[in-house]
N, C-alpha and C positions, 0 to 999 in steps of 0.2 A: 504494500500500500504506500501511495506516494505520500510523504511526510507535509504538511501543511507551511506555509511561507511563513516567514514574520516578518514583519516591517519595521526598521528603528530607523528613530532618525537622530543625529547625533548634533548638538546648538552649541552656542558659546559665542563672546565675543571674538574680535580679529587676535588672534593672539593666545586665542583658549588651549591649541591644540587640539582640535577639532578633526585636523586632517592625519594628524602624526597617529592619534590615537585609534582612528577608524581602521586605519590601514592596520594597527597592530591588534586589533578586536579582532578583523578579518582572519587574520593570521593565525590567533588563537583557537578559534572558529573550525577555519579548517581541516589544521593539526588535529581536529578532536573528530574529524568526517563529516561535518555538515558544509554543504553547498552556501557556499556565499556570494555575493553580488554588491560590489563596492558600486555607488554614487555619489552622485555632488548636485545641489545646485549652487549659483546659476549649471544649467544640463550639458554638454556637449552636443545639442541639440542644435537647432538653427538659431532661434530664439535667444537659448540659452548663454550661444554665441557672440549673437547682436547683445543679452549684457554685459558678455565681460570685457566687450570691447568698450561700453559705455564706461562699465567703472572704470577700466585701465585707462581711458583717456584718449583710445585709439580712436573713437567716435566719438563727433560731437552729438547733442540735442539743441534744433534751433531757439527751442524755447526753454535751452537748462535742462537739467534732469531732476524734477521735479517729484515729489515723494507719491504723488496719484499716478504721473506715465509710471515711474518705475516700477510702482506698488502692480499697474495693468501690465506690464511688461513681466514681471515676475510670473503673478497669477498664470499667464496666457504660457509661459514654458513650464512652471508645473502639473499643469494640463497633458502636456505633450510630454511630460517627463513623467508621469503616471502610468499614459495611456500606453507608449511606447517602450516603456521599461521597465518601471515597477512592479505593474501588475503581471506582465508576462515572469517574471523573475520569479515572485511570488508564486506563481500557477505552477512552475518547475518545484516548487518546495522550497527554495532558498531563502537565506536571510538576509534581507536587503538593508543596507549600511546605508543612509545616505547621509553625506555629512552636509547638512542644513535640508530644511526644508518650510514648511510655511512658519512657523514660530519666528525666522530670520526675518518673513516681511512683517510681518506682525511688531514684533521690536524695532527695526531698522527704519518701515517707515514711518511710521508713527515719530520713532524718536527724533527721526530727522525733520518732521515737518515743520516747516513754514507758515501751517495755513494756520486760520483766524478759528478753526473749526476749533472743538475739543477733544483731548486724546482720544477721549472714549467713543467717539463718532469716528473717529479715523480708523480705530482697530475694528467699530461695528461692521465700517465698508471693505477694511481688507478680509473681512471672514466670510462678509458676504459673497468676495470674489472671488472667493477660494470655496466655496459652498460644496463645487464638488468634486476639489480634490479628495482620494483618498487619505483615512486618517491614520495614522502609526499606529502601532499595537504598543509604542512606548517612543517617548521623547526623551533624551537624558540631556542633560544640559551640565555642561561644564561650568563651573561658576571659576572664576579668576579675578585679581585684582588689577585693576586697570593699571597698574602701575608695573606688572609683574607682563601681564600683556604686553605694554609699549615696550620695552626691554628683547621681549622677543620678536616684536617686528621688526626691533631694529636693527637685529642681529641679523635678518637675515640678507639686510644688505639689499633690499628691492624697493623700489618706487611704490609708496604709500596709492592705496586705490580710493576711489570716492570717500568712502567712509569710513577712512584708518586717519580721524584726527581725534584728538587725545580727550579734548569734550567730550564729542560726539559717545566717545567709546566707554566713558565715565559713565554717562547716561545709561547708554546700554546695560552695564553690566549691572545695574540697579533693575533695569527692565527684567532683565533673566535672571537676577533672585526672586522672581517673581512669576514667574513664566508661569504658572498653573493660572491666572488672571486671563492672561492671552488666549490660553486656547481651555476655558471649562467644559470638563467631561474627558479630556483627554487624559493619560496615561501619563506622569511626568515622574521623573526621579532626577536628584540631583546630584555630582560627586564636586570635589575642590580640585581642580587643576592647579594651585599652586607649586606642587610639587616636582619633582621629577618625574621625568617621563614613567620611568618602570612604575612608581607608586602608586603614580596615576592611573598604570591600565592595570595594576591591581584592585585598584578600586571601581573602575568601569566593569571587571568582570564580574563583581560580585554581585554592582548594584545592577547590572543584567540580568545575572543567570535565572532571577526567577521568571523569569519574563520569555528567553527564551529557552526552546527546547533543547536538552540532551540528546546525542546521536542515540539511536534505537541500535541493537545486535541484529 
């Protein structure tokens, strides 16, 4: 009998560890026989594409990139990043990794916005636009201190993207101690990414495992 999918999606600010530690979940994953399926948004998608050339800067927007395009722009490749890959992955039995997924616009635009509107109408409209993405069988959010963040962005020596300035990501990281507000009804668990790396995916395996399954004999 083919084993059931599970869906995680993995959060944090720019700086959380977010991607170091998917990849080594995966890995762990594996090693033990279960089918995995590493992703990401923004997707490798067309979409997904056109934003990470908006945030890297390789494309402009005539009118800015504004926290409503981008929030429709998100939306519209999670769509295609569902339809196209999660759920197929899923249907094979796999554990699908993704690291970000709607909880990022949820935070990200919201915090970023400009508009006269109020938080809480801004995250009403990004939920509503995401209505029907599929939801994760668990969200784990990396919590980090922005200061512990910036240090590792800067190590890595690359050109800061849209939304890796040091406000911006202070803000955030308050957002996602909070992350079960963003998305009520969902599945969240939290671990501290302050640490090193090893501790850290010590702790993401734990506060996983009950969530997903064991390989079967």
């Amino acid at each position: 009998m083919k084993r059931r999918g599970t869906f995680v999606a993995i959060e944090g600010i720019d700086g959380a560890g977010t991607t170091t530690q998917t990849e080594r979940y995966a890995a762990t994953l594996r090693a033990s026989g279960r089918l995995v399926h590493v992703t990401r948004e923004p997707s490798t998608g067309p979409v997904g594409t056109f934003i990470r050339d908006i945030l890297a800067g390789r494309r402009q927007l005539p009118g800015g990139p504004g926290f409503d395009l981008m929030a429709l722009l998100f939306a519209a490749d999670r769509l295609d990043h569902v339809r196209g890959e999660i759920e197929p992955s899923l249907r094979e039995g796999a554990v699908v990794l993704s690291d970000r997924y709607d909880l990022s616009s949820l935070a990200y635009q919201s915090v970023s916005s400009e508009s006269n509107l109020q938080a809480h109408e801004i995250v009403a409209w990004i939920r509503e636009l995401n209505r029907f993405a599929r939801r994760p069988d668990v969200t784990l959010v990396v919590d980090v201190s922005p200061e512990i963040a910036a240090g590792r962005r800067k190590s890595r020596g690359l050109p800061g993207d849209l939304y890796e300035v040091e406000a911006l990501q202070a803000r955030l990281a308050k957002a996602y101690a909070h992350a079960e507000a963003l998305v009520p009804g969902d599945r969240v668990v939290h671990v501290r990414g302050d640490g090193d790396i090893e501790s850290v995916a010590l702790a993401i395996h734990a506060a996983l495992a009950p969530f997903v399954e064991a390989p079967t004999s």
